[in-house]
C-alpha positions in Angstrom: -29.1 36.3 49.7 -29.0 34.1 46.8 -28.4 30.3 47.2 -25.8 28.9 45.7 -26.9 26.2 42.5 -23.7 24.4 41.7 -20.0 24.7 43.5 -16.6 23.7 42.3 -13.8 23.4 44.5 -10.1 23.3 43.4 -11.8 20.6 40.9 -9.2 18.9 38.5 -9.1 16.3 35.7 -7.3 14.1 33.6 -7.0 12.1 30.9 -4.8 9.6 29.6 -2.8 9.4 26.7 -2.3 5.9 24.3 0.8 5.9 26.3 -1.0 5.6 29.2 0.3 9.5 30.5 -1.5 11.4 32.2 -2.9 14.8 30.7 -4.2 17.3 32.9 -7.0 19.1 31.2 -8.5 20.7 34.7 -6.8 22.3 37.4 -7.6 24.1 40.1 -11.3 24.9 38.7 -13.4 27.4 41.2 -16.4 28.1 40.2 -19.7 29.3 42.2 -23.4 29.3 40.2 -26.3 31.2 42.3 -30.1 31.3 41.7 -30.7 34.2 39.4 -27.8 34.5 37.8 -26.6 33.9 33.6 -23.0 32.8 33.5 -20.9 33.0 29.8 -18.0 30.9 30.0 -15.2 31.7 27.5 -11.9 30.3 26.1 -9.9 29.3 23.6 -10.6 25.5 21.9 -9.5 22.5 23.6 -9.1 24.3 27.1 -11.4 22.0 29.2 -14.6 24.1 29.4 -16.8 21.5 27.7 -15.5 18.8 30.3 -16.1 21.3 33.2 -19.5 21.3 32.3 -19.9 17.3 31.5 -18.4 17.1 35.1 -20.9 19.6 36.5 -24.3 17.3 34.6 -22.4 14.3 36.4 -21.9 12.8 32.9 -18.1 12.4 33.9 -16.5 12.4 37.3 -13.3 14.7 38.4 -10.2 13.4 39.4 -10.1 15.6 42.5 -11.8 18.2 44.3 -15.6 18.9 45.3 -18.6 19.1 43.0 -22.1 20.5 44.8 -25.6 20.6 43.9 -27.4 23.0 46.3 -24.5 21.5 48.6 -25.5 17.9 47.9 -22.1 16.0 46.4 -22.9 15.0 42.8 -21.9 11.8 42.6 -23.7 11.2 39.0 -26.5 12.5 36.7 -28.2 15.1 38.3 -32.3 15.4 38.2 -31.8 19.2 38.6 -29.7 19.5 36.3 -30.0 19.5 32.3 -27.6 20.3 29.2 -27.8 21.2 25.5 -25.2 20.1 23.5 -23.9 21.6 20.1 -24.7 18.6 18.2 -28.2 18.4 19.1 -28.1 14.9 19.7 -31.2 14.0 18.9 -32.6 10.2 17.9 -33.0 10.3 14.6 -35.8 7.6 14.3 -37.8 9.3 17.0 -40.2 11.6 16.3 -39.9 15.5 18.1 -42.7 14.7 20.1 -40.6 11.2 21.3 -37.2 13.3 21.9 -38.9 15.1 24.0 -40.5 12.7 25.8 -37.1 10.9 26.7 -36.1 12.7 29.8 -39.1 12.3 31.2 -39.3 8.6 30.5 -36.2 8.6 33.0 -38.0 9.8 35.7 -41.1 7.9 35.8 -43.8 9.8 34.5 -46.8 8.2 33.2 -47.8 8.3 29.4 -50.5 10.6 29.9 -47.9 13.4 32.2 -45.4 12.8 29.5 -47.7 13.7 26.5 -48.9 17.0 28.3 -45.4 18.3 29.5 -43.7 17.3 26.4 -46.5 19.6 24.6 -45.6 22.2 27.0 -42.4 22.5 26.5 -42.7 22.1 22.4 -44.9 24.7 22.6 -42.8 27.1 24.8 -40.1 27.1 22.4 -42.2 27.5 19.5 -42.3 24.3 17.5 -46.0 23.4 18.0 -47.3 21.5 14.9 -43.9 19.7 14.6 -44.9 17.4 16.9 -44.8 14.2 14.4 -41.5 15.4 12.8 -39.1 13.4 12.3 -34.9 15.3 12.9 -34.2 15.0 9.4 -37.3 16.9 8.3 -36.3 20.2 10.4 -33.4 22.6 10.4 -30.6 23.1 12.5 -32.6 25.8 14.1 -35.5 24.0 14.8 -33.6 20.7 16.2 -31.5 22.8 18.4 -35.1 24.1 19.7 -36.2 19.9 20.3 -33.0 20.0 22.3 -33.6 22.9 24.4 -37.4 21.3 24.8 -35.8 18.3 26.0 -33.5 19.9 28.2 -36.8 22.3 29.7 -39.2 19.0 30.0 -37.8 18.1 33.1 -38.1 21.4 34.7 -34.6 21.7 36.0 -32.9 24.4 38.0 -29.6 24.6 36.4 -29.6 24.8 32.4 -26.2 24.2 30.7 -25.5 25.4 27.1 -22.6 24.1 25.5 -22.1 26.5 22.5 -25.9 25.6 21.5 -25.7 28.5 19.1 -22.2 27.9 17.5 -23.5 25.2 14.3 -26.2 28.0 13.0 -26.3 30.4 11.1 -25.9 34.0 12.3 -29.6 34.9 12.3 -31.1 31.6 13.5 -28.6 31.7 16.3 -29.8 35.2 17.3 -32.9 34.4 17.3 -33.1 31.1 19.7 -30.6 32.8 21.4 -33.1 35.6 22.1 -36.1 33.0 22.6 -34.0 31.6 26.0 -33.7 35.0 27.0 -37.2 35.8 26.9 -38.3 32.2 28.6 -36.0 33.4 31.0 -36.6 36.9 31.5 -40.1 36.1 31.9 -39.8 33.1 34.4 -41.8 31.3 32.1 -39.5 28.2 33.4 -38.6 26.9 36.4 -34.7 27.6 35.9 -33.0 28.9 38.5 -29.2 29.5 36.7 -27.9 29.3 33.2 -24.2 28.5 32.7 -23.1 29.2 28.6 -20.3 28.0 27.0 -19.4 30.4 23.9 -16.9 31.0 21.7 -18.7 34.6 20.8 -17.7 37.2 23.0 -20.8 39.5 21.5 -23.2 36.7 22.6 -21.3 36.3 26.6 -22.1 39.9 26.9 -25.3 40.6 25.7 -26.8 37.0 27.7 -24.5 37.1 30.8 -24.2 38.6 34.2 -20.8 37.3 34.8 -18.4 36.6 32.0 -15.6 34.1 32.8 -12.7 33.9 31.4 -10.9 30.1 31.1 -7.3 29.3 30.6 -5.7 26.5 29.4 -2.7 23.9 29.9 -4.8 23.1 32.2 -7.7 24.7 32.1 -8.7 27.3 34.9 -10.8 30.1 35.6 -8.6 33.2 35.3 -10.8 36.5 35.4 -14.0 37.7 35.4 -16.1 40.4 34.5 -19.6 41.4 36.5 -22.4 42.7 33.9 -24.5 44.9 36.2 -26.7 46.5 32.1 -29.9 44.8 32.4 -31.7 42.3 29.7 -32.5 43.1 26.7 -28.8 44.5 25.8 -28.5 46.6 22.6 -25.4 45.4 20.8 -25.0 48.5 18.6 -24.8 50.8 22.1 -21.6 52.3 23.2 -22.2 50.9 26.9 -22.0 47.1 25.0 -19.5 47.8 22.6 -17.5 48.9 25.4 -17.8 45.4 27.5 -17.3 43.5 24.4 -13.7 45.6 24.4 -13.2 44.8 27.6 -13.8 40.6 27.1 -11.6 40.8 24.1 -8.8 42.9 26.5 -8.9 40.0 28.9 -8.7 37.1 26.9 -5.6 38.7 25.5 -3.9 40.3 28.3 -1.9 37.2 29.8 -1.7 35.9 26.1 1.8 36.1 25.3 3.8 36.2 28.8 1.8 32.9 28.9 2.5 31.5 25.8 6.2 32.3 26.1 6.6 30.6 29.6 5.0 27.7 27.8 7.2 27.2 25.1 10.4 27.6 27.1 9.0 24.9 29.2 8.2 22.1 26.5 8.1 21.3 22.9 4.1 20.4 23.2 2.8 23.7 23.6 -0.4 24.1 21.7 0.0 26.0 19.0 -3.0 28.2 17.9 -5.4 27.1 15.0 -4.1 29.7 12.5 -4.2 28.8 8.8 -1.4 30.4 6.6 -3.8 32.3 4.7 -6.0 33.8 7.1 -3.0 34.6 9.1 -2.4 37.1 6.1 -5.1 38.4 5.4 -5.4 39.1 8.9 -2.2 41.1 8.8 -2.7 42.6 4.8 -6.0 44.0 6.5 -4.1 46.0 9.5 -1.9 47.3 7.1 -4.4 48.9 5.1 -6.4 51.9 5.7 -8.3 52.8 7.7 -6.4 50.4 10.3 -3.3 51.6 9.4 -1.5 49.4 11.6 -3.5 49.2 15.0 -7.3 47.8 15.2 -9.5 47.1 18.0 -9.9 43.6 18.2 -13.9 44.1 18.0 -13.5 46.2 14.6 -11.3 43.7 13.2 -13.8 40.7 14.1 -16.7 42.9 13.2 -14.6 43.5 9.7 -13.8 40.1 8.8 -16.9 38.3 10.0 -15.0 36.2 12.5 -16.4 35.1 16.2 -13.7 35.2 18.5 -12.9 31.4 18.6 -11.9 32.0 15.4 -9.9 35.3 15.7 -8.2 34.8 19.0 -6.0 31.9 17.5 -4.6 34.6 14.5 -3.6 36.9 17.3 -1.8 34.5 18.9 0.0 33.1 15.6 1.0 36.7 14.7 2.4 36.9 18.6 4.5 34.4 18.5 5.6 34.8 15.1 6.6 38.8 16.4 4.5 40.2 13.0 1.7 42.1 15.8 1.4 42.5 19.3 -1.6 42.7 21.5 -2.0 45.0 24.2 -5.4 46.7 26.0 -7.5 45.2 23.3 -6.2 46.4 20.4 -3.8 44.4 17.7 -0.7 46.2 16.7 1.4 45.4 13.7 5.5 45.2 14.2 8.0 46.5 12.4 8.7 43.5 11.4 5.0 42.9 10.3 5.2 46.1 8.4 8.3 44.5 6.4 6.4 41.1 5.8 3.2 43.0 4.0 5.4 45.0 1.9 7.6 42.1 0.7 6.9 39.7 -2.4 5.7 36.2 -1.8 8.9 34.3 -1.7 10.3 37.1 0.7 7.6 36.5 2.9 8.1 32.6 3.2 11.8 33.4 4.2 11.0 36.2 7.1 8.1 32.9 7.7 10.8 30.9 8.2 12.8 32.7 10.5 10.6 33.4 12.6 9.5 29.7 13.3 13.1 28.8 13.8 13.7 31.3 16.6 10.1 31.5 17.8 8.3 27.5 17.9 10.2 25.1 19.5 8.9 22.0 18.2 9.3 23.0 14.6 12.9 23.9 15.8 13.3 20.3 17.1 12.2 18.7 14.2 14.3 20.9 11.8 17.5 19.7 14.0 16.3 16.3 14.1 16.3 16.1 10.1 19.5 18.3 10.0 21.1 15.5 12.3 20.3 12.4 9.2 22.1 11.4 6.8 19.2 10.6 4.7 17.4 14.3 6.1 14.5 12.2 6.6 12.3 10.8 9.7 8.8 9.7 10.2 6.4 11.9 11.8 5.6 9.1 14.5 9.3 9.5 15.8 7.7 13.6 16.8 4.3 12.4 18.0 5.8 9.6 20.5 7.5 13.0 21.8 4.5 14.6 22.1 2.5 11.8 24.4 3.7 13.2 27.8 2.5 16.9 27.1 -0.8 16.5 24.8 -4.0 14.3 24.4 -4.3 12.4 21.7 -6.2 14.9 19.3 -4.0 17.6 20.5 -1.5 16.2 18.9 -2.8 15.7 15.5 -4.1 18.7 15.7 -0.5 20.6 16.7 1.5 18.3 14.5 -0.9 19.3 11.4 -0.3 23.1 11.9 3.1 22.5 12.7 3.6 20.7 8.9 1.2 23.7 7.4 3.8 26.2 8.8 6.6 24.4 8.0 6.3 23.7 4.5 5.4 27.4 4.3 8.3 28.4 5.4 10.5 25.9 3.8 11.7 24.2 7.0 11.0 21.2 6.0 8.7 18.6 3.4 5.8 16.0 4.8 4.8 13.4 2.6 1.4 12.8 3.4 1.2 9.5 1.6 4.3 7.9 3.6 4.1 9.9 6.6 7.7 10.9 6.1 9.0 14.6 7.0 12.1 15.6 5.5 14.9 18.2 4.5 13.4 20.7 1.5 15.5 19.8 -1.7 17.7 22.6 -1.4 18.3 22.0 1.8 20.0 18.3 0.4 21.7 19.4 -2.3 23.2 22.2 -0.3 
């Protein structure tokens, strides 16, 4: 029976706002890690997965519930346990060979140990003779490769990847991607479990042997999928292509009953990172042939080059906004949507502006707000004190910024980005 690595129990945490309010970013987290296995961890932006895994290294501590190492209580950094961050975080005034070394400095190893494992481990991912290097002389490919090194120097157990892959390029990405697998496949390390935090569903398929799907407000594991296709994984087979289906099916499943509760419960529900034009293109492309008005959600991501970060948001935009539904997988246009592609531009801003009035609450509010003034004007701040009790601090730049995109779209209202002031459109005064 496999022993278990690292255990969550009904972990949760918070942070606070400038306000001082308490924002519940974890909740409830479950979460089991066994020797042998590759877990994929997906979800939308901003849903807590990152900090899950922060709390996991020990780099941050939880609020409330239990956190185990091979059922020791992780009460800090863990010796066992290593992660490789996005950024690549390297010191840029150290040389590969010295980045490497770090970790190891931590744990006491002389000069002469350090040298030979550090080679070791720049060998094993394939940067030997970049040893004097210096960050700024490599690419993002081979940096990301100095942070895996680092992360492998130590000869942990557990190895956590948060989105390593997502700031290259499609090929270089693949290819280091491919590179763990085969360390791993091999057992040319001592790693026990991989936990990876994507935002490609394609890549949490063809690496995992669980996918796990997160939630957010606050963030949860909500459903899972067992990937019993053994390593290597063809993505061009049908077998695949399926389970990539399936992942897109249940990260949109609970979608919109969720987002709907949400919005009937509080103005600060985070709106999806949509963009006015990719929104319609999105929806100009499942008009047309050969779409016709229904894609899989794999074709249309496959079709417009987008990972599923990127394309998830647009489905939920076009949801709340009633122009396409999601269901099984696959994106359907409305009626509605079918109305919005065939009419002209200034057409489309009015059904655009409709549909935020009955549809986004917070764009609602502010709409009344302004309607309510003499002058039809207010300052922004007025709507992001409002917004304190519900959202973090960059959640709410974030949601006010898409809120002003959509708005002025739609002709709900003006933003001044110079004064901060949001106001009445002019024919909305002089009417």
């Amino acid at each position: 029976m496999s022993q278990t690595l690292i255990e969550l129990k009904n972990v949760g945490k918070s942070f606070r706002s400038v306000d001082g309010t308490a924002h519940s970013v974890l909740d409830g987290v479950n979460f089991v890690l066994k020797e042998g296995e590759i877990i994929a961890l997906l979800g939308q932006s901003g849903s807590g997965k990152s900090t899950m895994l922060r709390i996991m290294a020990g780099l941050i501590k939880a609020d409330h519930g239990e956190i185990y190492y091979r059922d020791q209580p992780i009460v800090g950094p863990v010796n066992g346990v290593r992660m490789v961050f996005q950024s690549f975080a390297l010191f840029p005034w150290l040389t590969v060979q010295q980045n490497v070394e770090l970790g190891l400095e931590a744990i006491g190893l002389s000069q002469k140990e350090r040298i030979e494992r550090a080679e070791s481990a720049i060998e094993m991912i394939g940067l030997s003779g970049f040893e004097g290097a210096l960050p700024r002389e490599l690419s993002g490919g081979m940096r990301q490769r100095v942070g895996i090194a680092r992360a492998l120097v130590v000869q942990p157990d557990v190895l956590l990847m948060d989105e390593a892959f997502s700031a290259l390029d499609i090929l270089t990405g693949e290819q280091l991607r491919n590179d763990v697998l085969e360390l791993w496949d091999k057992g040319d390390t001592p790693m026990k479990g991989i936990l990876v935090v994507s935002h490609n569903i394609e890549e949490a398929v063809l690496m995992a042997d669980r996918v796990l799907i997160f939630a957010s407000d606050p963030g949860k594991i909500r459903d899972e999928l067992t990937i019993f296709k053994s390593r290597p994984r063809d993505a061009d087979s049908q077998e695949v292509r399926l389970l990539i289906d399936k992942v897109y099916e249940m990260m949109t499943a609970k979608a919109p009953s969720a987002s709907r509760a949400m919005m009937n419960k509080q103005l600060g529900y985070r709106l999806p990172d949509a963009d006015i034009n990719r929104m319609e293109g999105m929806i100009d492309l499942l008009a047309e042939s050969p779409f016709n008005g229904r894609a899989d959600l794999p074709k249309i991501a496959e079709e417009t080059e987008l990972t599923g970060d990127e394309l998830l948001p647009l489905t939920d935009a076009l949801q709340l906004l009633g122009l396409a539904n999601v269901s099984h997988g696959d994106i359907v246009i409305s009626a509605l949507g079918r109305r919005y592609v065939q009419a002209p531009n200034a057409d489309r801003q009015i059904i655009f502006g409709r549909q935020l009035l009955a549809n986004i609450p917070l764009i609602t509010h502010i709409r009344q707000c302004l309607t309510h003034e003499d002058s039809g004007e207010l300052p922004l701040d007025q709507f992001r004190r409002l917004l304190y009790e519900s959202l973090s601090e960059d959640e709410i730049e974030r949601v006010l910024n898409i809120a002003i995109e959509w708005g002025r779209y739609g002709e709900i209202f003006e933003y001044d980005y110079r004064t901060g002031i949001i106001s009445l459109p002019e024919q909305n005064l002089s009417g």
